[in-house]
C-alpha positions as CSV (number, residue, x, y, z in Angstrom):
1,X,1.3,9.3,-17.8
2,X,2.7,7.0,-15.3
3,X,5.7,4.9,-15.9
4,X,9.4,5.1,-16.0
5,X,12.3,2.8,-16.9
6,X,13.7,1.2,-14.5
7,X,16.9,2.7,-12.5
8,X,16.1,6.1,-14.2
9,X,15.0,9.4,-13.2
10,X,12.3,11.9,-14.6
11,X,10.1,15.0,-12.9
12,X,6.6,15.3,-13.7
13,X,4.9,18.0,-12.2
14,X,2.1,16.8,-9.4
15,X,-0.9,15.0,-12.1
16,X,-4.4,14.4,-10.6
17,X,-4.4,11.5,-12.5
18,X,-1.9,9.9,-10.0
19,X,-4.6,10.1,-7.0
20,X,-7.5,8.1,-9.4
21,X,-4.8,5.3,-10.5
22,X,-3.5,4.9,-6.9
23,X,-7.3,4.4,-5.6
24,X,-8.3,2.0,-8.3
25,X,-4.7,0.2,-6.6
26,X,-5.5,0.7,-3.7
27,X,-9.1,-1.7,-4.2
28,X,-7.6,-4.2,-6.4
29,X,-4.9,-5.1,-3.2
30,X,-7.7,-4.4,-0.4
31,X,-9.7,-7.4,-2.2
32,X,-6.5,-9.6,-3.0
33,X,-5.3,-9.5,1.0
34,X,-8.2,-9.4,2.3
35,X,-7.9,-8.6,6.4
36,X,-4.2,-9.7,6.3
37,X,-3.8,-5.6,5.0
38,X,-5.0,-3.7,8.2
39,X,-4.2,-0.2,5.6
40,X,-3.2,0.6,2.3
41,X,-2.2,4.0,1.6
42,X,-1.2,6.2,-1.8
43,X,1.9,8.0,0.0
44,X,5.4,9.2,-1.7
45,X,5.8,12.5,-4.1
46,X,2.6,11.2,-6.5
47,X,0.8,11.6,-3.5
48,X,1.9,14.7,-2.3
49,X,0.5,18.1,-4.0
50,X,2.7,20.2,-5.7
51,X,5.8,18.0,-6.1
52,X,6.9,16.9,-8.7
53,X,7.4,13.5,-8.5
54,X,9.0,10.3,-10.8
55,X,5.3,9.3,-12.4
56,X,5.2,5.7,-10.3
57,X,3.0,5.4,-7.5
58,X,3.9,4.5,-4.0
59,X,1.4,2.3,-2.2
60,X,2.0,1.1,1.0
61,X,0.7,-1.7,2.9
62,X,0.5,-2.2,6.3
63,X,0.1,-5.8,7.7
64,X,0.4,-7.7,11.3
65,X,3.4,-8.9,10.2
66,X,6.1,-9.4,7.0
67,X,5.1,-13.1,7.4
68,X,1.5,-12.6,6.8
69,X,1.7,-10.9,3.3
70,X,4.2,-14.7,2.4
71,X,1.1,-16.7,1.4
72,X,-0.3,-14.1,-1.0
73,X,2.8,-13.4,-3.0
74,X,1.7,-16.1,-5.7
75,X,-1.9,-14.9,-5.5
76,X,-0.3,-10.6,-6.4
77,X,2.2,-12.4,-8.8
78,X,-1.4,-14.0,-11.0
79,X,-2.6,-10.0,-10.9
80,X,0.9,-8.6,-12.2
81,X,2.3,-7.2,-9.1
82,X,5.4,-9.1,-8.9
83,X,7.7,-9.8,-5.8
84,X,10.8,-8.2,-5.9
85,X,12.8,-8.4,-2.5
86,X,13.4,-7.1,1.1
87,X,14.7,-3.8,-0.4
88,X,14.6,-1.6,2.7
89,X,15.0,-3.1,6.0
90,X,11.9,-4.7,6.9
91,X,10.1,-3.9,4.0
92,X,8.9,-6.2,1.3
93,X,8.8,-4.4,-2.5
94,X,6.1,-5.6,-5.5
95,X,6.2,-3.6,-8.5
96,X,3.8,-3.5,-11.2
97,X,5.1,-2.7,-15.2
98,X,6.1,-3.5,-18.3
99,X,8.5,-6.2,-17.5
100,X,9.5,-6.1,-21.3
101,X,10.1,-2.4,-21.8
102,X,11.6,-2.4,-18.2
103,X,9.2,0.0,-17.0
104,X,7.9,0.2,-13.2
105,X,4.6,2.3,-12.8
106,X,4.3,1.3,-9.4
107,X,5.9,0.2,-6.2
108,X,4.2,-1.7,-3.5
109,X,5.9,-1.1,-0.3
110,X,4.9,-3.9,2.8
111,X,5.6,-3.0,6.1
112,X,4.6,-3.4,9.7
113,X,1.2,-1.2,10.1
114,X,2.1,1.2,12.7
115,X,6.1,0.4,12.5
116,X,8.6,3.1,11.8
117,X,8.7,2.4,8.4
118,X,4.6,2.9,8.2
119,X,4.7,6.2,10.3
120,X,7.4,7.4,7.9
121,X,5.8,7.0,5.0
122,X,2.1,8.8,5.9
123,X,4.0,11.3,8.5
124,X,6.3,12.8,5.5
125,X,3.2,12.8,3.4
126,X,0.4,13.9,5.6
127,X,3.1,16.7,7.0
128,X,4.1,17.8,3.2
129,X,0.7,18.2,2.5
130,X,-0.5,20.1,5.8
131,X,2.3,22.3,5.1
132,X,2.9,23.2,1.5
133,X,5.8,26.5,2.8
134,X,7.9,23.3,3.2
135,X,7.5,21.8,-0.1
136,X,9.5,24.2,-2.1
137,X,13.0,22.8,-0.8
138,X,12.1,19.5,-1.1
139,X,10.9,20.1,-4.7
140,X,14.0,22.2,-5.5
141,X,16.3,19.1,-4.1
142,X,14.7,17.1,-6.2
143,X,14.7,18.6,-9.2
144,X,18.5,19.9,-9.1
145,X,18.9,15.6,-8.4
146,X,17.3,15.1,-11.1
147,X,19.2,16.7,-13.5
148,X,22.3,15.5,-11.8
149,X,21.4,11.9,-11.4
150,X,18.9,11.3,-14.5
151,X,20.3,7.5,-15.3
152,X,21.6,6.9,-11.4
153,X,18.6,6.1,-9.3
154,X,20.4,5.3,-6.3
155,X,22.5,8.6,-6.1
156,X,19.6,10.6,-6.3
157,X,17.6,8.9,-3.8
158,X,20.9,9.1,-2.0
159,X,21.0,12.8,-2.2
160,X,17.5,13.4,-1.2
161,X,18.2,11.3,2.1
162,X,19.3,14.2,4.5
163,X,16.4,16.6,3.6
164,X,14.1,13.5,3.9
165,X,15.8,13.2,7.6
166,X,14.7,16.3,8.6
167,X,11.4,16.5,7.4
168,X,10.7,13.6,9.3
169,X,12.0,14.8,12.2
170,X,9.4,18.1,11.7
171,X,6.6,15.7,10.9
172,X,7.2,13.2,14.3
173,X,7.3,16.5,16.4
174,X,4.2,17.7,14.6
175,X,2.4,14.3,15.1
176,X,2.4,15.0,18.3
């Protein structure tokens, strides 16, 4: 199942099915954007193993620049990937859904490929998954959020934001 209203929060435990619906994704936007995407990637907790996760995928895009992605949005918008805003910091979010049950079962994130925001994203993943002895305090965070924070989206993404931090921190100096 993938899917959750919007602004909510819910743990599924890590589903397999998550990696086959972010490929099919994945080559629906690689033949929508064409070479304006230089890399699209399945990244966040759906793509990370043993985490639970909210059940919507993460994809992110990496273009040239925000610019590029401009004269596609009408072209996602006719295959029901919808514009939402600049929600981060030079990043650009699409969700996919059920617009009338107010249910996301997927955000698009478009970045700079290469950027900080791109390296954070498959860093954090790629690191979580090298190392899974590192997963189990991220998991634990997230769940004890969870339950805290199951109608307050922001506050638990909020909460999760330190331990994120210095995961990222492990994953740069890994990188290297």
């Amino acid at each position: 199942m993938i899917g959750l209203k919007r602004g909510t929060v819910k743990l599924l435990p890590h589903q397999p099915l998550w990696e086959d619906v972010a490929a099919k994704t994945i080559i629906l936007l690689k033949s929508l954007l064409n070479d304006i995407a230089i890399d699209i990637q399945h990244v966040g907790s759906t793509s990370i193993q043993n985490v639970c996760a909210k059940p919507i995928i993460d994809i992110v895009v990496g273009v040239k620049t925000l610019d590029s992605i401009k004269p596609y949005i009408r072209l996602l918008e006719e295959n029901e990937i919808i514009f939402r805003k600049e929600d981060v910091k030079e990043q650009l979010l699409f969700v996919i859904g059920d617009f009338e049950k107010d249910l996301r079962t997927h955000h698009i994130h478009v970045v700079e490929w290469n950027g900080m925001a791109w390296n954070n994203y498959i860093n954090f993943r790629d690191y979580l998954n090298t190392f899974p002895e590192y997963v189990k305090e991220y998991d634990d965070l997230k769940k004890k959020l969870a339950l805290e924070f199951a109608n307050d989206r922001g506050n638990y993404t909020a909460g999760k934001h330190e331990l994120i931090e210095k995961i990222l921190k492990q994953a740069y100096l890994w990188r290297e």
